[in-house]
C-alpha positions in Angstrom: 28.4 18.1 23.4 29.1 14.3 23.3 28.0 12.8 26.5 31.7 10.9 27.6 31.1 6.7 26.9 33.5 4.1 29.1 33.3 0.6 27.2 33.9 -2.5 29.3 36.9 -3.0 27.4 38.4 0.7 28.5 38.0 -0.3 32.2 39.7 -3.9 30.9 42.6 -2.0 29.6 42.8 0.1 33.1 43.0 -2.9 35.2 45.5 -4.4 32.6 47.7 -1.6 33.2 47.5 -1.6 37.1 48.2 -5.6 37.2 51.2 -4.7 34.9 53.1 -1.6 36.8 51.6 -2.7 39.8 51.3 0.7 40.5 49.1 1.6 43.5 48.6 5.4 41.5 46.4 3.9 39.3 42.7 3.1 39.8 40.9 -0.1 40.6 38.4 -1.0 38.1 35.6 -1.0 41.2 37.5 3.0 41.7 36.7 4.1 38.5 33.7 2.3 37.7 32.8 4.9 40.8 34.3 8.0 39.8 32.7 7.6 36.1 29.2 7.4 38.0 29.8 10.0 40.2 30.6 12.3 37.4 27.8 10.8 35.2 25.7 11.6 38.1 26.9 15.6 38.2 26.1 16.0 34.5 23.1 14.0 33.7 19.2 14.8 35.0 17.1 11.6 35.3 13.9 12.3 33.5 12.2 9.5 33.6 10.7 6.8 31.4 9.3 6.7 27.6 8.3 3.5 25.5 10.4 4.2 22.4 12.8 6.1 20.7 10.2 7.9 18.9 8.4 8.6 22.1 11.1 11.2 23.4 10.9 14.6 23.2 12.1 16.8 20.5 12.2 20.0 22.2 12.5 21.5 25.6 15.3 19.5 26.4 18.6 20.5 28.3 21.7 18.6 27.7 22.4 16.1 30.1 19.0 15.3 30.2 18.2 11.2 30.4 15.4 9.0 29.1 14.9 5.4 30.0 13.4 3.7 26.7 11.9 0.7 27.3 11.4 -1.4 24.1 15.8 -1.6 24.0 16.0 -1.3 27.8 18.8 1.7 27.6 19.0 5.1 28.6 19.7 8.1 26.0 20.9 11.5 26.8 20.2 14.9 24.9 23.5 16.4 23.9 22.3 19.5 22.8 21.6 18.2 19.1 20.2 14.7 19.2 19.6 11.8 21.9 22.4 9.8 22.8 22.2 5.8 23.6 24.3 6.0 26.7 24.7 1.7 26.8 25.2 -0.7 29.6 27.8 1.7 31.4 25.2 3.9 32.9 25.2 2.9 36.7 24.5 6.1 38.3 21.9 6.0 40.9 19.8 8.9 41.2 18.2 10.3 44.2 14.4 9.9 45.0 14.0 13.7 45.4 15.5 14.2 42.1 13.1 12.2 40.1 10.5 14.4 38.6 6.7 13.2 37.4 6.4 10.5 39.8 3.0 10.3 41.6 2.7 11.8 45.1 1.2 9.2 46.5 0.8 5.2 45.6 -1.7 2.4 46.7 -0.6 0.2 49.0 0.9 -3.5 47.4 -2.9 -5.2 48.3 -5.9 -3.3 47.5 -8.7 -4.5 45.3 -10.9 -2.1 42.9 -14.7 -2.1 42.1 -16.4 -3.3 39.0 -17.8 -0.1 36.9 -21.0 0.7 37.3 -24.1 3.0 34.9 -23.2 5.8 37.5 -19.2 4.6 38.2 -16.5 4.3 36.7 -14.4 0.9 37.9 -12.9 -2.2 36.7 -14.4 -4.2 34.0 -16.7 -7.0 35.7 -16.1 -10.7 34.0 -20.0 -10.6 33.1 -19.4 -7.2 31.5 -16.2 -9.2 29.5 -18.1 -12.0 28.6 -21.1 -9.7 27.2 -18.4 -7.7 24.9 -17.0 -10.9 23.7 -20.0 -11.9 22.6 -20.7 -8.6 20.2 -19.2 -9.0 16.7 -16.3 -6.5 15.8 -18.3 -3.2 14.1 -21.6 -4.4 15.7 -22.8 -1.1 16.1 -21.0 0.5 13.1 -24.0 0.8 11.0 -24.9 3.3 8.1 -28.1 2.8 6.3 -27.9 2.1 3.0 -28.9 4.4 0.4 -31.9 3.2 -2.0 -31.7 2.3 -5.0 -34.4 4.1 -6.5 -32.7 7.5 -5.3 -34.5 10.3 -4.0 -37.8 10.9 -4.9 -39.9 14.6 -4.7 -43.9 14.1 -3.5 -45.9 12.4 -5.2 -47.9 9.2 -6.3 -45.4 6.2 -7.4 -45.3 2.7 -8.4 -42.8 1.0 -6.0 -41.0 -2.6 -5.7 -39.2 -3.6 -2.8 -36.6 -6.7 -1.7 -37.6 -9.6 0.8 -36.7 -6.9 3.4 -39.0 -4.2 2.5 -36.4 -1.8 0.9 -37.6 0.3 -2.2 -35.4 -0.6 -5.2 -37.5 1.4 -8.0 -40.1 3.9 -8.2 -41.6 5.1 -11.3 -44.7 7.6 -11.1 -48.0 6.8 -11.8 -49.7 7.6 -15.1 -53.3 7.8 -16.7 -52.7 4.4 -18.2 -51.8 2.5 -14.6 -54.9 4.4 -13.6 -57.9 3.3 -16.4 -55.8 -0.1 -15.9 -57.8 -0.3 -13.2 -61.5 0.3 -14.5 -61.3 4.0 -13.5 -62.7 6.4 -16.7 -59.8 8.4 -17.8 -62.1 11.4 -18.1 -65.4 12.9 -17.0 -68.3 11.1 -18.8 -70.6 13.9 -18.5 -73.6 11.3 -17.0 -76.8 13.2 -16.8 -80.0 11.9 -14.8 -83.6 12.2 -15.7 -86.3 13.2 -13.1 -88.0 10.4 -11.1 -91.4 9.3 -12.2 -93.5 7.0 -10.4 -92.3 3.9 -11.9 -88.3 4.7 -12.1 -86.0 7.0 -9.9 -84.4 9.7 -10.9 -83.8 13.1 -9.9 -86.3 15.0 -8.3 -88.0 17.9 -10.3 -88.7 21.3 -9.4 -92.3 20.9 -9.3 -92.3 17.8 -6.8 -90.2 19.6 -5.0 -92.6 23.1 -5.2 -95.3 20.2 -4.1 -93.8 18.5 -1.7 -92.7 21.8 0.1 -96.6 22.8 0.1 -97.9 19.8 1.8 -98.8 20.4 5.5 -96.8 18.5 7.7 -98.4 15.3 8.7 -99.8 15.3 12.0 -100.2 11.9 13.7 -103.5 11.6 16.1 -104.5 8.8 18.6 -107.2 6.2 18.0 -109.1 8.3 21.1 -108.5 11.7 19.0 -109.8 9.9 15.9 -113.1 8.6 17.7 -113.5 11.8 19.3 -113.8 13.6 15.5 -116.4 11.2 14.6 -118.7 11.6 17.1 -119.4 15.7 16.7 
């Protein structure tokens, strides 16, 4: 159903037509501006407001049902198929009671808010403001980068790095990097000789049958000592 449109020019024609039969059977213009908003008022449901075309519903609708859109500042009205720009004509005025989703209550015209707090949520404080503008767009959009030597399994690896300590390569360690460094490649099968009494050495089996039949050493004072003397 098409939602009925008076132009400006229909209601010129109207009042063209009265001035000419001078006919007081036909309508003022201020008459059936009245009328049409009476009857627009008996067919159409005030809905209430969305921000663009886009934004109004495609489903759930009734016909005569109105949006106000704001971005073109016009009202548009399901017809059972599609939304309907209505245009300037639309005068009717709807009733309070009849407006649905408005708030039940509203704050009065002065009031002030709090700032937000760690605990509380509020308006932003100008500090707070000042302290965002001051932190770089992506600031704390960080992902580690990933080295450039790749992953590596356990193990014992040559590494260099870049002036900020990030490994760029790592190549394992071999037997060459290793005697590189004076260490013997292999076991050298050193062998020591016993200890004699001019070089050191092991200790042989019969020093150490010797030593182990030594009495322990007992140490005496000088009074013991001249005591043994005089018997």
């Amino acid at each position: 159903m098409a939602i009925p449109f008076v132009s400006p020019e229909n209601l010129e024609y109207f009042k063209t037509k009265q001035d000419a039969q001078n006919d007081a059977t036909f309508a003022k213009k201020s008459e059936l501006q009245s009328a049409i908003n009476t009857a627009i008022a008996s067919v159409l449901t005030w809905k209430g407001v969305k921000e663009n075309v886009s934004a109004l519903p495609s489903s759930g609708n009734k016909i005569g049902d109105v949006w106000h859109v704001s971005a073109d500042s016009g009202e548009y009205a399901w017809d059972g198929t599609e939304w309907q720009a209505l245009g300037g004509m639309l005068q009717a005025s709807v009733a309070w009671d009849d407006i649905t989703g408005k708030p039940s209550t509203f704050a009065p015209s002065t009031h002030s808010h709090n700032a937000a707090t760690d605990s509380a949520s509020g308006f932003m404080s100008a500090s707070d403001k000042q302290k965002l503008d001051g932190i770089a767009t992506g600031a704390n959009n960080y992902t580690h980068p990933a080295s450039a030597a790749g992953a590596k399994s356990a193990g014992l690896y040559k590494v260099a790095t870049d002036a900020q300590g990030h490994v760029t390569a790592a190549t394992e360690v071999t037997k060459g990097d290793i005697t590189a460094l004076g260490i013997p490649g292999q076991d050298t099968n050193t062998t020591y000789s016993p200890a004699t009494q001019s070089q050191n050495g092991l200790m042989s089996s019969a020093d150490k049958t010797k030593l182990d039949n030594l009495e322990e050493a007992v140490a005496m004072t000088t009074e013991e000592i001249d005591a043994m003397f005089q018997e």
